[in-house]
N, C-alpha and C positions, 0 to 999 in steps of 0.2 A: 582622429578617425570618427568619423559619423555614427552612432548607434542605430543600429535596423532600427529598433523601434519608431524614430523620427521617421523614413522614410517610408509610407503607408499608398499602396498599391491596389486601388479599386477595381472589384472585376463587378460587372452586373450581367448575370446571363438572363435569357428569355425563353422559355418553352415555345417550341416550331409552328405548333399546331394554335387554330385560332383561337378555341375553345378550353383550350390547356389550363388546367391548374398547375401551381406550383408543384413538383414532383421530389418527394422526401426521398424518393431513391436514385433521381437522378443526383440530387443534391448531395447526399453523400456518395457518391463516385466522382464528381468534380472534384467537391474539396480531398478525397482521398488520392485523385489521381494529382491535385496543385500541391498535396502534402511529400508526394513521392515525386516529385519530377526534381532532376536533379541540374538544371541547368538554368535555373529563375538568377533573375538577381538579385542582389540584397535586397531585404523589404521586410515590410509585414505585412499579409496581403489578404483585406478583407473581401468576400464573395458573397454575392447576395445570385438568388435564382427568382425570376419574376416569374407570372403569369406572361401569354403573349401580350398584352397592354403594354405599350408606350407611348409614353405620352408626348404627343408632337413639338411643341415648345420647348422641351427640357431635357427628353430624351430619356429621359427616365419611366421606373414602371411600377416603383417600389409602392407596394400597401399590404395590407393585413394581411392578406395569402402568400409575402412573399417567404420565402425561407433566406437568412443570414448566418453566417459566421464573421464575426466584427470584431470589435474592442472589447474587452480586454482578452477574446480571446481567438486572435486572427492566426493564420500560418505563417511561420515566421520561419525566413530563410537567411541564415546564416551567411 
């Protein structure tokens, strides 16, 4: 059987607003509400919350203002 841990589950969310900073209070209500959700699949599952920047090539948005919860200490779903 596969250990969760092997199988690692990247979320990247974005603030709506153009001008948005990262949000410490949205951020913890995501990870609280992906900690309580009881229908995920096995995983470990890192979440990061951007500013609205993404970046067109990559798709990504991650920098210094972003907030994470990652390695070694992601939500881990049984």
């Amino acid at each position: 059987m596969m250990k969760v841990e092997n199988l690692t589950i990247g979320i990247q969310l974005f603030m709506k607003d153009k001008d948005a900073k990262s949000s410490e209070k949205i951020f913890n209500h995501a990870v609280k509400d992906l900690d309580e959700m009881k229908n995920n699949p096995r995983g470990s599952y890192g979440i990061v919350l951007n500013d609205n920047l993404i970046h067109r090539e990559t798709s990504e948005g991650f920098k210094e203002n972003s907030l994470e919860r990652d390695y070694p200490n992601q939500v881990v779903k049984e």
